[in-house]
N, C-alpha and C positions, 0 to 999 in steps of 0.2 A: 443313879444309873437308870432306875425305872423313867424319871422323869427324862431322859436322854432318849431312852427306849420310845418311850410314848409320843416325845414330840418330834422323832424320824418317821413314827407310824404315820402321825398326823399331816406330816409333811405330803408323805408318798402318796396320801388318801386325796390329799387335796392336790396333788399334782397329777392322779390317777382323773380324780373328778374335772379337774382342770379342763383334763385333755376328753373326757368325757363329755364333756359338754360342748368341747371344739366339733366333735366329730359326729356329736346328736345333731349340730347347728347346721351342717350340707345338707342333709337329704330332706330336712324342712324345706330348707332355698327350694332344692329343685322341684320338690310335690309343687308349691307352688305358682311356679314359671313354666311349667311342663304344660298343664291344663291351658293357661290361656294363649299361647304360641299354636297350639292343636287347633282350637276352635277358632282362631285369626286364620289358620289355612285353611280350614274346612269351609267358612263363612267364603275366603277368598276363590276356593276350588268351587263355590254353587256358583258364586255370580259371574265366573268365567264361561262354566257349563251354559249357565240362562243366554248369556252375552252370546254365544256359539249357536246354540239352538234359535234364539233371536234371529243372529244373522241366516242362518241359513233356513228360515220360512222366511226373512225376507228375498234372498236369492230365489229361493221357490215361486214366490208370489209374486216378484219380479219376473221371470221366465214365463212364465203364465201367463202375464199380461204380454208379453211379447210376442209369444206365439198366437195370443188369441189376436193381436194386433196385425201379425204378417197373413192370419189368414182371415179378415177382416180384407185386409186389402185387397189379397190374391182375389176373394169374391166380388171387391167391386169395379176390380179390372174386369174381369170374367164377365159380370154385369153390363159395364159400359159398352167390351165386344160386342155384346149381344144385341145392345139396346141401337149401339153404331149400326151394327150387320141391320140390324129390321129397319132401321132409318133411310138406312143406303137401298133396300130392295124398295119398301113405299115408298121412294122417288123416283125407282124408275120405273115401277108400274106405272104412277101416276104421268111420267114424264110418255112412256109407251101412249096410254089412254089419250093424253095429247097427241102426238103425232099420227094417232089412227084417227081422233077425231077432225084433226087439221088435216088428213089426208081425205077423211070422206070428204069434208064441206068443199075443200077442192075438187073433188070430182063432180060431186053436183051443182057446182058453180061452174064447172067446165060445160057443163052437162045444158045448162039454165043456160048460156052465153049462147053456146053454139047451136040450141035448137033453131033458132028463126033466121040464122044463113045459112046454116044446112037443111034445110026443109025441102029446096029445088032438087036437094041430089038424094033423096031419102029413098030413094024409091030400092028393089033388088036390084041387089048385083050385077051388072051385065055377064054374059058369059067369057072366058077369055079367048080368045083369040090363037094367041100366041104366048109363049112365055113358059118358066118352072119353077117349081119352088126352091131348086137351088138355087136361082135368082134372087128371089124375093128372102132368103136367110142370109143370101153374099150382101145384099144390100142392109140389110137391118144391123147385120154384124160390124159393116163399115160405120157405123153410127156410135158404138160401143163409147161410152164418155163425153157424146151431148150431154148439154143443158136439156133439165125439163123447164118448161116455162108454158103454162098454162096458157092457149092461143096460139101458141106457135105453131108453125109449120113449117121446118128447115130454115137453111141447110143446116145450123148446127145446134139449134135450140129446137127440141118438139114438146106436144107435150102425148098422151098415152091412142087418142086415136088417130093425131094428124101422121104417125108415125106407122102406124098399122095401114093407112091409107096410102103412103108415098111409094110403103115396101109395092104393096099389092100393082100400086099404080106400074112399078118397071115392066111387071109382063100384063100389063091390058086389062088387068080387073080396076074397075072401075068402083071404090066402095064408097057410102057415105060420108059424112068426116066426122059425126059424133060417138060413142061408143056404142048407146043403147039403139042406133040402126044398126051399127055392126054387129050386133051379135042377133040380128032377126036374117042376116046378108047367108045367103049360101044355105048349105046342109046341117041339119042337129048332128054331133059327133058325141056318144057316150063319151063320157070321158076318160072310162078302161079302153077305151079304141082310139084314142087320138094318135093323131102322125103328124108327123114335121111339115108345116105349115098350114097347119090348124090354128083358126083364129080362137083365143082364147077369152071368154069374157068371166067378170065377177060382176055380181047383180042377180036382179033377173033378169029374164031373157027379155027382150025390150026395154028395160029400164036398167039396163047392166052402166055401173059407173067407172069400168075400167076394164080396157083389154089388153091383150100382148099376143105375141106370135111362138108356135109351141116348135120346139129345136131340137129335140131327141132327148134321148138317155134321163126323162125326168127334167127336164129343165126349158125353161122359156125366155125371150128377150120383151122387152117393155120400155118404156121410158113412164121410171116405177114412178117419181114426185122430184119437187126439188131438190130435198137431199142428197140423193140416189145419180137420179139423172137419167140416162140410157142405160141398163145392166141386163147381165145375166144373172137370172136367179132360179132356185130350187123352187117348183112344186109344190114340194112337202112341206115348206114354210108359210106358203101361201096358197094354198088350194084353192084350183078355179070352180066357178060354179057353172062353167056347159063352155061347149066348144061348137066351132062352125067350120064346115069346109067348102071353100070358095074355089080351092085348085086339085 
């Protein structure tokens, strides 16, 4: 009976141990499955964060160069405006300085030609006669959009004195045909006093290299150069240097 007794004890112990040992055996497994599943996501949570942070200083430093690139540009549009705009004004100064130099040398060549066959008529003015100076403005103004043409003298090409001459000629004044006699011909007029049909010259006086006839309200007629031709023009654009008056 003891030995009966003894070996049920023996039984239950090792079937006790048995299961003791079954159930000491999980939570070993898990201790050590737990720890490296942890540190596989933690290791995988960094290099995502780096991989993130990564990209977005490259985004950053991408932008950067973008905007340092659009306003790179904006300045050297900005730039070339500029450099255009001063290109396009030094050409037409320069292009200016030309046509006032090509317009003197034509006048002193006008000047140079017609001394020695105007010499016979050099002399003053004669007195007029008869005649007005609304004459001599109806006539000058019919002219409006001749030719200038250096030598000329009518009917539809002049060039700055044979036309100051032709006017004058309708009422009986009889003027030289080159500028710088004309502007020695008649009366000195200040030129805060001039009136309508007042001879107007630039020069000096004797050596004046262009005239025109003065029309009121600030403005005078001329047959200004080739380009021009016969016009009316502003004063104030071109200020005469002395005036004469003949009627």
């Amino acid at each position: 009976m003891r030995a009966g007794v003894a070996g049920g004890v023996l039984s239950t112990l090792a079937v006790a141990g048995a299961a003791g040992s079954a159930n000491a055996a999980e939570p070993v497994t898990q201790t050590l499955e737990l720890p490296t599943l942890t540190a596989d996501l933690a290791t995988q949570a960094a290099q995502a964060a780096d991989a993130t942070q990564q990209a977005a200083a490259n985004y950053q430093l991408q932008a950067e160069r973008d905007a340092a690139a659009e306003q790179a540009a904006k300045e050297a549009k900005a730039d070339l405006a500029e450099a255009r705009k001063k290109a396009a004004a030094k050409k037409k100064a320069a292009e200016d300085a030309r046509t006032a130099a090509a317009e003197r040398a034509t006048r002193n060549a006008e000047r140079t030609t017609l001394t020695t066959t105007a010499s016979a008529t050099s002399a003053s003015v004669s007195a007029p006669a008869s005649g007005s100076v609304a004459s001599v403005i109806a006539f000058l103004k019919a002219q409006v959009g001749d030719a200038y043409v250096m030598g000329a003298s009518g009917p539809n090409a002049w060039d700055c004195s044979s036309l100051v001459q032709a006017a004058f000629k309708q009422v009986g004044v009889d003027l030289p045909r080159i500028s710088q006699d004309q502007s020695m011909a008649g009366v000195d007029i200040p030129l805060s006093s001039v009136q309508v049909g007042d001879i107007l010259y630039w020069g000096g006086k004797g050596s004046a290299y262009h005239v025109g006839v003065y029309i009121g309200d600030g403005q005078y007629l001329d047959a200004a150069n080739p380009s021009k031709g016969v016009v009316i023009q502003d004063l104030s654009g071109y200020p005469a240097s002395g005036a004469v008056r003949v009627l």
